[in-house]
C-alpha positions in Angstrom: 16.4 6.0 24.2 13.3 3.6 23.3 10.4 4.5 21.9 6.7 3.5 22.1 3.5 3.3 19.3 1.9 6.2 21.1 4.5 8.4 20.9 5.1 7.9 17.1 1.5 7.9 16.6 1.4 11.6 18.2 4.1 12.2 16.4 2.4 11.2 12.9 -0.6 13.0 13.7 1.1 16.0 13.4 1.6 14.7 9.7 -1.0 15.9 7.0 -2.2 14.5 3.6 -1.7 17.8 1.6 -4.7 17.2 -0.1 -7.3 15.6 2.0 -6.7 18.2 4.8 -6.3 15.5 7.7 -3.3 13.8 9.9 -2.4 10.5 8.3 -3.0 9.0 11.7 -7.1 9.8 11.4 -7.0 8.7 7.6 -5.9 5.2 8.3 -2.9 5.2 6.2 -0.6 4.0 9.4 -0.7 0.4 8.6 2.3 -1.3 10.8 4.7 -0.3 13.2 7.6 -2.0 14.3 10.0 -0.8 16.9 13.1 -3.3 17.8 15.8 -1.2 20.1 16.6 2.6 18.6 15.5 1.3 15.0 11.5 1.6 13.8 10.1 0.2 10.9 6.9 2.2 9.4 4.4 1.3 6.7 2.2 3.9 5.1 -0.6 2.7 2.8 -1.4 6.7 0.5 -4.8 6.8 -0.9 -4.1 5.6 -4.1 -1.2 4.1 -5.8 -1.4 7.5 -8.0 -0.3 9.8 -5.0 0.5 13.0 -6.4 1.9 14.0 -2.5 3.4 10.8 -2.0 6.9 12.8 -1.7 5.8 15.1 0.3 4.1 12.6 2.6 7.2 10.8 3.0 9.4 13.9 3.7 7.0 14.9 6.5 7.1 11.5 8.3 10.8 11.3 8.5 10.9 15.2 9.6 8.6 14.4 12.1 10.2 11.5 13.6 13.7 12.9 13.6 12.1 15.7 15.8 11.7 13.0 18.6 14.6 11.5 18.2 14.2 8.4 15.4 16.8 8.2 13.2 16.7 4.9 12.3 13.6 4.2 9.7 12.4 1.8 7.8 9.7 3.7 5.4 7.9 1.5 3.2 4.7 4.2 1.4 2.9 1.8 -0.3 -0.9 2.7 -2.2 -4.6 1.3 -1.9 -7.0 2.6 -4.4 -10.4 3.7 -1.8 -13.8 4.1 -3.0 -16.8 6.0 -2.1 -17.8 5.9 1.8 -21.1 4.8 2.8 -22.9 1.9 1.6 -21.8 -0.5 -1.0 -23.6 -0.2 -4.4 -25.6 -3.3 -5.4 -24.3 -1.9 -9.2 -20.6 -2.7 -9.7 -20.1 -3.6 -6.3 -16.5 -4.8 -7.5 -15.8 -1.3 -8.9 -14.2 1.1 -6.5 -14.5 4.4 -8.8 -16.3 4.9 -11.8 -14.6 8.0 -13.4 -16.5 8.9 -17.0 -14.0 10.7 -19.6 -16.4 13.2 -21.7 -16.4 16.2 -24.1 -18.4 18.7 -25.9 -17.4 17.9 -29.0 -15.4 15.4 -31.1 -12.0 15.5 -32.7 -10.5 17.2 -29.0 -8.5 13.7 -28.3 -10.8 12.4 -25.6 -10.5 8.3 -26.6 -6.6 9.1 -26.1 -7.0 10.9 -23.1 -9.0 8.1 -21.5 -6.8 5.6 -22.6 -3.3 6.8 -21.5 -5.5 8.0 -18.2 -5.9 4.0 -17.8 -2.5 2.9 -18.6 -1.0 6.0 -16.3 -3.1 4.8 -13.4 -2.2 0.6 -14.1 1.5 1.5 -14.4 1.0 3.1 -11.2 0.2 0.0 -9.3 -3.9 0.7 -9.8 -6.2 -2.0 -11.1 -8.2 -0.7 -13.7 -10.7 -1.2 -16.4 -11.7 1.1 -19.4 -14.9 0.6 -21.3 -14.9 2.1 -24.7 -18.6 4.0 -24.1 -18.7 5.8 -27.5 -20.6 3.2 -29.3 -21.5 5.2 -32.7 -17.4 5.8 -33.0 -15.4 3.3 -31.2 -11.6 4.1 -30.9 -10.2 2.1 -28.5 -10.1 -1.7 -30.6 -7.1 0.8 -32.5 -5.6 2.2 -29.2 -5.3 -1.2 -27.8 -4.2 -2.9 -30.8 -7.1 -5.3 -30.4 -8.8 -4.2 -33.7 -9.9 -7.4 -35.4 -9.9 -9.9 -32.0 -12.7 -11.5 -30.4 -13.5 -11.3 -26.7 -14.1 -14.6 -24.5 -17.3 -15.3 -23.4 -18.3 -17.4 -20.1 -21.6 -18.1 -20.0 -23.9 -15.5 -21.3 -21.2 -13.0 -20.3 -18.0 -10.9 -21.9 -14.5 -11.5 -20.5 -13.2 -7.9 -20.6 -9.5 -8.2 -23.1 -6.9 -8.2 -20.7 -4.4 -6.3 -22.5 -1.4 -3.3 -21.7 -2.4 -4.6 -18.2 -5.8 -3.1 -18.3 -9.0 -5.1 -18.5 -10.9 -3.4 -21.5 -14.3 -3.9 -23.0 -15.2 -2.2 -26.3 -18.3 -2.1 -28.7 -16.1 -2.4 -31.6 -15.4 -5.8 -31.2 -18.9 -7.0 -31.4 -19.7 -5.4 -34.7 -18.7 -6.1 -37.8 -15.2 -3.9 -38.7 -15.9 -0.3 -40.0 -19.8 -0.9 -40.0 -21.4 2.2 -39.2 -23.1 2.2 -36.4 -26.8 4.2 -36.2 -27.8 3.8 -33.3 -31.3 5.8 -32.1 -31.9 6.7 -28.5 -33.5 3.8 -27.0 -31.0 1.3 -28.6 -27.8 3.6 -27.6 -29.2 3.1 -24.3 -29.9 -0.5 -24.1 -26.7 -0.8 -25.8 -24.4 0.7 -23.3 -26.4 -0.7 -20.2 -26.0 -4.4 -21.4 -22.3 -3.6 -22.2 -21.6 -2.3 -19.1 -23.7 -4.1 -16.0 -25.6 -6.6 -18.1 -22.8 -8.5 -20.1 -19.8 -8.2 -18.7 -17.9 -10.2 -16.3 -16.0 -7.3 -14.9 -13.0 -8.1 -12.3 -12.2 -6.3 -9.0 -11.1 -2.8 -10.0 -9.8 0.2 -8.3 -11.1 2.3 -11.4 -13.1 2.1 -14.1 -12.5 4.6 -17.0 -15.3 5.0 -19.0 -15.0 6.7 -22.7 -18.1 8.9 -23.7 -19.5 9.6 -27.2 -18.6 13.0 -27.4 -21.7 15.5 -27.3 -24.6 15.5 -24.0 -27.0 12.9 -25.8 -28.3 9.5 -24.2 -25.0 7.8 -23.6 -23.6 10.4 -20.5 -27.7 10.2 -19.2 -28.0 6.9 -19.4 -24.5 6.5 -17.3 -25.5 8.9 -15.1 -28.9 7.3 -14.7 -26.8 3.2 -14.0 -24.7 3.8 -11.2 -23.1 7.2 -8.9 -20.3 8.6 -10.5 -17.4 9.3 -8.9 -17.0 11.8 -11.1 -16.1 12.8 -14.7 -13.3 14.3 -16.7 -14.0 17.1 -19.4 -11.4 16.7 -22.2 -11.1 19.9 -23.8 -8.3 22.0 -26.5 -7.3 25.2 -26.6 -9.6 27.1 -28.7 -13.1 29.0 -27.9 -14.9 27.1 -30.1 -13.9 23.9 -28.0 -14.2 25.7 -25.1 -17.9 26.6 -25.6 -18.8 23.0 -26.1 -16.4 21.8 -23.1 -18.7 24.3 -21.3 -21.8 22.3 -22.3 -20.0 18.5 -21.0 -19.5 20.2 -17.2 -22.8 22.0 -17.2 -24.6 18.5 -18.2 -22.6 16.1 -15.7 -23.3 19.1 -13.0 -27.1 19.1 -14.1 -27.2 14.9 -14.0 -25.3 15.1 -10.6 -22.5 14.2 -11.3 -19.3 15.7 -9.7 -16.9 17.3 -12.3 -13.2 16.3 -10.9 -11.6 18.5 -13.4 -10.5 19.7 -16.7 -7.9 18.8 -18.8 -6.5 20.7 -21.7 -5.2 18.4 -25.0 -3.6 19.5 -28.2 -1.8 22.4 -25.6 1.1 23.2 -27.6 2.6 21.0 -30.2 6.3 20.0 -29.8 8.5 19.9 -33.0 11.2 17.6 -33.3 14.0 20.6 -33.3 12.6 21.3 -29.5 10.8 24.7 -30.1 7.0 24.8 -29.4 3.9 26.1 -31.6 0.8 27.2 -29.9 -1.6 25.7 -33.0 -5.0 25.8 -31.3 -4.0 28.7 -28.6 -2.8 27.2 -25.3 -4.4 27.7 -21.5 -7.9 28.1 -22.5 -8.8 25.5 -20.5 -7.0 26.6 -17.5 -8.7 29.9 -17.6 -12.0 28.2 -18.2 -11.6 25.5 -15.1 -11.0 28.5 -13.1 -13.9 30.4 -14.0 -15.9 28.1 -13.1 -14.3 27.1 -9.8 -13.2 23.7 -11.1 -9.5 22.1 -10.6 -7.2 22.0 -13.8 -6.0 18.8 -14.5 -3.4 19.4 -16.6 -2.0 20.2 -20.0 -1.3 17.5 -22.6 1.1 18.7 -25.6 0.7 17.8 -29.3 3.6 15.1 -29.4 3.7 13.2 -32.8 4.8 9.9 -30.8 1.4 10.0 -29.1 0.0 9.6 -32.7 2.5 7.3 -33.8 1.7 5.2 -30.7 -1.9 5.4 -30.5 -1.9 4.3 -34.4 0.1 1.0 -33.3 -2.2 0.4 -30.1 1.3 0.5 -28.2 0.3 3.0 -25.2 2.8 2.2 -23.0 5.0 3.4 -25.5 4.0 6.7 -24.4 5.5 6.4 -21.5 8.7 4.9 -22.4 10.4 7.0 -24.7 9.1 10.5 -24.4 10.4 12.0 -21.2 7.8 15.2 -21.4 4.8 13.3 -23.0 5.6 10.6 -20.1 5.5 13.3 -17.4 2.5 15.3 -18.6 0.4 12.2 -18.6 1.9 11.0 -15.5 0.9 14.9 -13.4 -2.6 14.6 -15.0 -3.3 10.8 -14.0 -1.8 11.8 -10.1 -4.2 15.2 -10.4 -6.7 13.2 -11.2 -6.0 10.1 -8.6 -6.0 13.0 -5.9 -9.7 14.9 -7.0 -10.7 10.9 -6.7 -9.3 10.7 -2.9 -10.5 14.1 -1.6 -14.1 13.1 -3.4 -14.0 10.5 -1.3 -13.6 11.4 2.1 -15.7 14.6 1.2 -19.4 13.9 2.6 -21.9 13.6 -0.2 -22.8 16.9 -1.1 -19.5 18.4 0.0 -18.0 20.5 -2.9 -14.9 19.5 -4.0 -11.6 21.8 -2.9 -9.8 23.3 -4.7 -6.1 24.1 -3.7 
């Protein structure tokens, strides 16, 4: 029996993306097909290198096809990072998704959340940039291990430190090494807009992950104010007290207009070296919270003491590499997250985000 490219395309179209709610056929992610005699050869380009379905994707194809009669595939799934539809911004043009990591408050872990956010989504094939935004308390110089060094300049503008695979621009390299930094509104503005359209050289990038000062002050407006979001992430722990002022970051991004992708809880539990688990700050406040207010849960990141030890060395790959449950907690919220970035944007503009 042969087989022709408008039968397997029927076939496919009876094949969803679980979260953006169309056939792969009428999302473009059919890429090549190959028949030679009884064997086909299939390429399927996902959303994002990040695909949190990209199982389930593949397990529907081959069902699919076995229903007419292919049993010999070639699947190759491979992942292109898409950006917002419509126009292309005269701001960042070269930026596909500009995803701001915030919080209500300091001290909930948000620096380290944006930072293993980056490295999840590089390691999973992604091109991607992080900007350390918090420019009264930088953290990301000791994350990356790049405390001390000197960025390249071309011209008038920044190289971004190409480092852990990520292309990384922070504040604290340009000022003098545990200077405070007192900064009033205008010049936290003018600040943050030269280092991140004005001088900077950034490259072409699937996803740029920017790090906020904690609080709702100038910084988050003055983002908000530079370029459309594709949306933000609101770091938050356990306890009410966090909670309230997590409350405050997602009412402000939804006041500026900025889409809130989700919520993610840090500090969840923390994991003792015997195995057993301590709820310290409470754990699934944030859950209940992102539900409350109709918003997706991104996830749950545990208290691991490697993720200290780690982040103290500016070794974040490490994270991934020698921690099976810190690895897969980080790697669930980065695909989450990756996944609220692909149904954002096929959703039309002022489409509200769904929530499965």
């Amino acid at each position: 029996m042969s087989f022709t490219t408008e039968q397997i395309l029927t076939s496919l179209r009876t094949v969803q993306d679980p979260e953006l709610f169309k056939d792969i056929v009428s999302l473009n992610m059919v890429k090549d097909i190959k028949i030679t005699g009884q064997a086909v050869r299939l390429q399927i380009e996902l959303t994002t290198p990040a695909c949190p379905m990209k199982d389930v994707i593949e397990r529907d194809v081959r069902q699919a096809l076995a229903k007419i009669g292919i049993t010999e595939l070639d699947l190759t799934l491979t992942g292109s990072t898409r950006g917002q539809a419509g126009p292309k911004r005269d701001v960042l043009p070269q930026v596909k998704n500009v995803i701001a990591v915030g919080a209500g408050k300091g001290g909930v872990g948000k620096s380290t959340i944006a930072v293993n956010l980056a490295v999840a989504l590089q390691r999973a094939g992604a091109r991607v940039g992080l900007m350390d935004g918090d420019i009264y308390g930088p953290s990301v110089p000791t994350l990356l291990g790049i405390k001390g060094q000197t960025p390249t300049v071309r011209g008038n503008k920044l190289l971004p430190f190409h480092v852990h695979g990520l292309h990384a621009v922070t504040i604290g390299a340009l000022v003098e090494q545990d200077k405070p930094l007192i900064w009033r509104g205008p010049m936290a503005h003018g600040a943050f807009k030269q280092l991140l359209l004005d001088n900077t050289e950034w490259p072409d990038l699937d996803y740029l992950i920017v790090d906020l000062p904690p609080g709702t002050g100038d910084v988050p407006l003055t983002l908000c104010q530079l370029l459309p979001l594709t949306g933000a992430v609101v770091v938050a722990t356990p306890q009410q007290v966090a909670l309230d002022d997590a409350l405050r970051a997602v009412k402000m991004f939804q006041q500026l207009g900025a889409p809130v992708l989700g919520i993610v809880e840090n500090m969840s539990l923390f994991m003792a070296p015997d195995g057993t688990t301590h709820d310290i700050f409470g754990r699934g406040g944030a859950a209940v919270m992102a539900r409350s207010l109709g918003l997706p849960f991104l996830g749950e990141i545990p208290m691991y003491t490697e993720l200290r030890v780690h982040s103290d060395a500016g070794t974040p790959h490490a994270n991934f590499e020698h921690t099976p449950g810190l690895r897969d907690a980080l790697e669930s919220f980065a695909r989450n997250l990756a996944g609220r970035v692909s149904q954002r944007n096929l959703a039309a503009v002022d489409t509200p985000l769904e929530i499965s």
